[in-house]
Structure formats: C-alpha cells, structure tokens
Phi, psi and omega in degrees: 000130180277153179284201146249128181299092169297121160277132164322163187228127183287159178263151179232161155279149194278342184272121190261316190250182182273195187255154158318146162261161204255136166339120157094021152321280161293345168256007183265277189336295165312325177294300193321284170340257195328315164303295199305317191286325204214328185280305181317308184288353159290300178311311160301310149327334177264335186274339193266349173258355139312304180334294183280342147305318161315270184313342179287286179339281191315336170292306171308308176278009168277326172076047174268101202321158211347097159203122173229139169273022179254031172277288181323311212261341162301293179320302184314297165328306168315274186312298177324303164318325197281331170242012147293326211257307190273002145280351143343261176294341178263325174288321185289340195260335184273002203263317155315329175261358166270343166290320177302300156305299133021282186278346168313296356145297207268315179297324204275002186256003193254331177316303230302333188273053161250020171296333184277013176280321175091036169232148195265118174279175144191157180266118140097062158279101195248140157298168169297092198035043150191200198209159171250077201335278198227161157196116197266147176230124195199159177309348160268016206101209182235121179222161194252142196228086222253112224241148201217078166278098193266131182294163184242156174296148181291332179207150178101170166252186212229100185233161192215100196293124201215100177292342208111320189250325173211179186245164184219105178275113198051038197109304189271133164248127156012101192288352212233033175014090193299320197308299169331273210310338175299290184340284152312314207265352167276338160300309173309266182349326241214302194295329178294293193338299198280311198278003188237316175261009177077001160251174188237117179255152147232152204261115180281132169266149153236138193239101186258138206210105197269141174084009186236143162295136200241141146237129174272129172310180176277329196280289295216349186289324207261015195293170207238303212262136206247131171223122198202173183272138175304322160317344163216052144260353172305299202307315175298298150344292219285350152297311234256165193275162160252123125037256165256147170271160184303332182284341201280332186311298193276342189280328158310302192309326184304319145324321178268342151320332197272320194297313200290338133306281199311324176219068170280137157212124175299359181244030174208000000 
C-alpha cells in the first residue's frame, strides 16, 4: 500500500520587520564589498598566472618540440606583479575604513549608555549617499552625531583645533570639512523628522574625534556645531535645557525606527 505524499508545509522568518542597524555598519558592508569585489578576482588572477607558468615550465622540461615560456612567462609576470601592486593600494585603503569603523564601533557603544538617561539611540542611518553616524532623542533634544576617527602621531601631542567654521588635526585640515557635512546631515534630519512626524525640531549637529584633545577657539563659542572628544558629550548634553517630553520622545523615536526599517538595505 502506498503512502500518501506529505508536501513540505512552506516556511517564514519568524522577524516580520527588518532590524535597527549596528554602529560601523555600512562600512563593515565596504570592507565586505571591497574583499569581494576587488581583492578576490586579484587574487584569482595571480593564481591562474602561477598556474600557467607551471604548466608553461612544465612543457619545457618534457623538451615538448617549438614551445619556449619565455613570451608566456613575461605576460605572467607583468599581470601578476600588476595585482600585487593593486592589493596594495586597496589594503592601504581598507585599513583607513576598518580605523573608521572602529572608531564608529567604539562612539556608538560609549552612546549606548545614555539609554539610562532617557535616550533613544540609533546607528548607521542612510541618506541620499551618505549615512548618518550616529543619532540620540532625548529630553535635552535631538542630535545628530558625526564620528571622525583620525590616526595619532606615535609620540607628541594630538590635538584638535576647532575655529568656529572648520577644524585642524595638528596643523592639517581636512579635505572634506566635518563642519559642512554635520550641518547638512542635521537639516536632512530635521527635515525627515518634520515630514514624517508633522512637527518641526531642530536638530544639534556634533562632530567627535575619539582619542584626540579637543580646543575650542572663543569663535567657536557662537558656532550651531558641537566639536568634542566623545567623552564630554554626556557634560554637554546635560548644560542644555530640556527640550522634550517623554511622548515627544518616543514619538519622534518612532518615525526614525520606521524610516530606518522601510529602507534598510543588507548591502550598505
């Protein structure tokens, strides 16, 4: 007697929305990229012209009639040395986005404790081409968080100059103005805010340098933008007045929960 076929009974994931994102995100995801994308077909590329040098070799001491490597064994070389060379420059470039992350990685686990604080964090907040480090909602306001991890001199000190309008790490400044980019991602912010929860906030941009002395000039006093070692941004917060109330809280937080669900993406 034959049985009767049971059909599989199809499956779901038990996780209905997608998740919050994690500090260092998007840049965890470029490193990923960047292995997958640009290192591997190097590598491959290097294994297949061993390859074919081997096998070039190998004809040659069989004394297998007109066959000389040495055309073959030029070519190999050339391309090879050529992806040596370009896993350089891509390992000299991830080792800057793996400091980034780091320090992304490292501000956002020093945020997480101001949840006993009465504040709502979230991470990794992507933009029209660009991401938003980090951003807390809390009874002293809304803030936007922008994290600038810079390698430090082996010896001497590490300081961080802040005029009011831009910064300077020992003398250098920046090609990319941190000031600039707080500014924009606290308007982009302020503007989701107001069209998604219907009120108008405004949004403190901060700009943090984990590991560095930070001074501010007297110009820097009238300045919209906060520039500090992540280590006195609690002190600062808590000069400020408060803001919001607990419904204003969560109901903002609720909105940058949504957003950030609806357009979660696992490859950025």
């Amino acid at each position: 007697m034959l049985r009767p076929l049971h059909r599989k009974k199809a499956k779901k994931s038990p996780i209905t929305d997608n998740p919050l994102r994690n500090p260092g995100q998007s840049l965890d995801a470029l490193l990923r990229n960047t292995l997958d994308e640009q290192v591997l077909p190097l590598l491959l590329a290097i294994t297949m012209c061993f390859f074919g040098a081997f096998c070039d070799w190998y004809r040659w001491f069989l004394k297998i009639p007109n066959h000389r490597p040495d055309l073959e064994n030029v070519f190999y070389a050339a391309l090879t040395s050529y992806c040596i060379f370009r896993i350089y420059t891509i390992c000299r470039k991830t080792k800057n986005i793996k400091l980034a992350r780091d320090g992304e990685k490292a501000v956002g686990q020093y945020l997480e404790t101001l949840r006993a604080k009465g504040y709502c964090v979230f991470h990794d907040i992507i933009g029209n081409n660009f991401n938003i480090d980090h951003v807390i909602v809390g009874p002293q306001g809304i803030f936007t968080i922008e994290t600038k991890t810079y390698s430090k001199p082996a010896q001497g000190k590490a300081d961080i100059y802040f005029d009011g309008t831009s910064i300077s790490a020992n003398g250098y400044k920046p090609d990319r103005n941190p000031i600039v980019q707080a500014l924009a991602q606290s308007r982009w912010l302020s503007e989701q805010i107001q069209s998604s929860a219907g009120r108008t906030h405004s949004v403190k941009p901060v700009v943090v340098f984990p590991g560095w002395f930070v001074t501010s000039k007297a110009e820097a006093r009238s300045s919209n933008v906060w520039v500090l070692n992540p280590k006195a941004l609690d002190k600062f917060i808590d000069r400020e007045p408060v803001k919001l109330e607990v419904e204003e809280i969560k109901l903002i937080a609720y909105h940058l929960s949504r957003y950030i669900r609806v357009n979660y993406n696992p490859l950025h």
